[in-house]
C-alpha positions in Angstrom: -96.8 -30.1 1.9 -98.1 -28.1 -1.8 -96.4 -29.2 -4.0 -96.2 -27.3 -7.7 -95.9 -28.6 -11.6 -95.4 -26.0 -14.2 -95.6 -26.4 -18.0 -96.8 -24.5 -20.9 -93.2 -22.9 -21.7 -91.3 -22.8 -25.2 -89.6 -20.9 -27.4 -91.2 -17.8 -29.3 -90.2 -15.0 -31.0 -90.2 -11.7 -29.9 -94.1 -10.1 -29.7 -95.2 -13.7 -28.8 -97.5 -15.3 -26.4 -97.5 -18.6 -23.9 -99.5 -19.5 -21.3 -98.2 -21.4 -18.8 -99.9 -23.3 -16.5 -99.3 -24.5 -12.9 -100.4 -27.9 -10.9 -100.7 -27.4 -7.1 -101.2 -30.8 -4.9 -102.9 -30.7 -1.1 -106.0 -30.1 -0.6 -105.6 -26.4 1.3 -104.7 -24.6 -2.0 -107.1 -21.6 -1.8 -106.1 -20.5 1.3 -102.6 -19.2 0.0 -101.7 -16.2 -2.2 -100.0 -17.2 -5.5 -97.3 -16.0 -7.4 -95.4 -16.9 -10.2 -91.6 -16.2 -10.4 -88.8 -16.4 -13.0 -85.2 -17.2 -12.7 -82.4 -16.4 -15.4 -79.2 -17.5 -15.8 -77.0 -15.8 -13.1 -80.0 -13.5 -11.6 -81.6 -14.1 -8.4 -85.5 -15.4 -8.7 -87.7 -12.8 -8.7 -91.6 -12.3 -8.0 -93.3 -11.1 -11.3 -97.1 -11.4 -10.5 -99.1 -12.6 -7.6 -102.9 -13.3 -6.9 -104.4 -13.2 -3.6 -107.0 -15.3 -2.5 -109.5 -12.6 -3.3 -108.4 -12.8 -6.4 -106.7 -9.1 -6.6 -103.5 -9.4 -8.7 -100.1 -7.3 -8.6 -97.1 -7.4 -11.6 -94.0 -6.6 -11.7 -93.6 -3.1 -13.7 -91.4 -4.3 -16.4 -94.4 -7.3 -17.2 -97.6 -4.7 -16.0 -100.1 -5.1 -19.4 -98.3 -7.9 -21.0 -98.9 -10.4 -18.2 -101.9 -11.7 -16.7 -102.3 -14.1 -14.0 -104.9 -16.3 -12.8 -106.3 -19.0 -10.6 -108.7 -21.5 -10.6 -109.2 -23.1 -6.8 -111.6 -25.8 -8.1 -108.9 -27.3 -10.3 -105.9 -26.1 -7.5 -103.9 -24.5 -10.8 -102.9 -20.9 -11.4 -102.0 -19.8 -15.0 -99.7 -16.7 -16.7 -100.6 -15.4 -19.9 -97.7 -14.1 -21.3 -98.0 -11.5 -24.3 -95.6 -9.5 -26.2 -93.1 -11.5 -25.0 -89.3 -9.6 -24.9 -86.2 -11.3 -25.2 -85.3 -10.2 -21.3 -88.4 -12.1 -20.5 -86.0 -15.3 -21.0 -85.7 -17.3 -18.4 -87.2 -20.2 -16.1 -90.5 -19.5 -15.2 -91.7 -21.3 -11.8 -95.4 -20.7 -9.2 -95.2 -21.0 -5.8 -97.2 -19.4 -2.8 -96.7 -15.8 -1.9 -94.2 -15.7 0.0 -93.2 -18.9 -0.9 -93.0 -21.9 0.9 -89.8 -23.7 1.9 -87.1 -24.1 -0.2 -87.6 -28.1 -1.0 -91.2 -26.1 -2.4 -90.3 -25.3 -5.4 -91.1 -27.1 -9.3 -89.0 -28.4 -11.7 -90.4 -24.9 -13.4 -90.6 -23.9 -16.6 -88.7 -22.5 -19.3 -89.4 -19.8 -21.8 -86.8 -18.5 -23.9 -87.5 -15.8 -26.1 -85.7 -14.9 -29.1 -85.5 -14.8 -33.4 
């Protein structure tokens, strides 16, 4: 069972930049696609990038040239620069395979809030 540890979130003011950073256990980690999702309050959890394990990526429209997303297979982590962050960009930020696995899957995640 992967299992996935997100960090790197905060709060930043609008035009701002994170990068967060997730921690995948089990040793079988470069055999999956990637995504990383996000979650706010009272909206359903949605895809916003994904990496393959070619390494092709795909973002949602509203993050396209803002985001970027990575992996590193040696160190089982995948990463999401975040740039010119927006205050709709608020919300709980989580990485899990694409699709994800199981429901019990998922990270404590983490949260960026954006806002003056």
């Amino acid at each position: 069972q992967v299992q996935f540890v997100e960090s790197g979130g905060g709060l930043v003011q609008p035009g701002g930049s994170l990068r967060l950073s997730c921690a995948a256990s089990g040793s079988i980690f470069y055999i999956y696609h990637m995504g990383w999702y996000r979650q706010a309050p009272g909206q359903e959890r949605e895809l916003v990038a994904r990496v393959t394990v070619g390494g092709n990526t795909y973002y949602k429209d509203s993050v396209k040239g803002r985001f970027t997303m990575s992996r590193d297979n040696a160190k089982n982590a995948v990463y999401l620069q975040l740039n010119s962050l927006r205050p709709e960009d608020t919300a709980a930020y989580y990485c899990n395979t694409s699709p994800p696995l199981g429901v019990d899957s998922w990270g404590q995640g983490t949260q960026v809030t954006v806002s003056s």
